[in-house]
C-alpha positions, 0 to 999 in steps of 0.5 A: 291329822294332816294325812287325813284331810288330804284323803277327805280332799281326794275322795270328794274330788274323785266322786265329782270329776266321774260325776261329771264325765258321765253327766258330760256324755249324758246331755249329747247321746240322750239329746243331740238335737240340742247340740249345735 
């Protein structure tokens, strides 16, 4: 059961941090007029 919880815990982290590399990239290329 250990094991299993640790997966659970890496694939949620793996589904956020690409989330938020293609959201970080997203906001400057599509509206670089509001980066200062």
């Amino acid at each position: 059961m250990s094991y299993n919880q640790t997966e659970l815990s890496s694939g949620d982290n793996h589904e956020v941090q690409p989330v938020l590399i293609i959201t970080t990239p997203l906001p400057p290329e599509g509206t670089p007029d509001t980066t200062p």
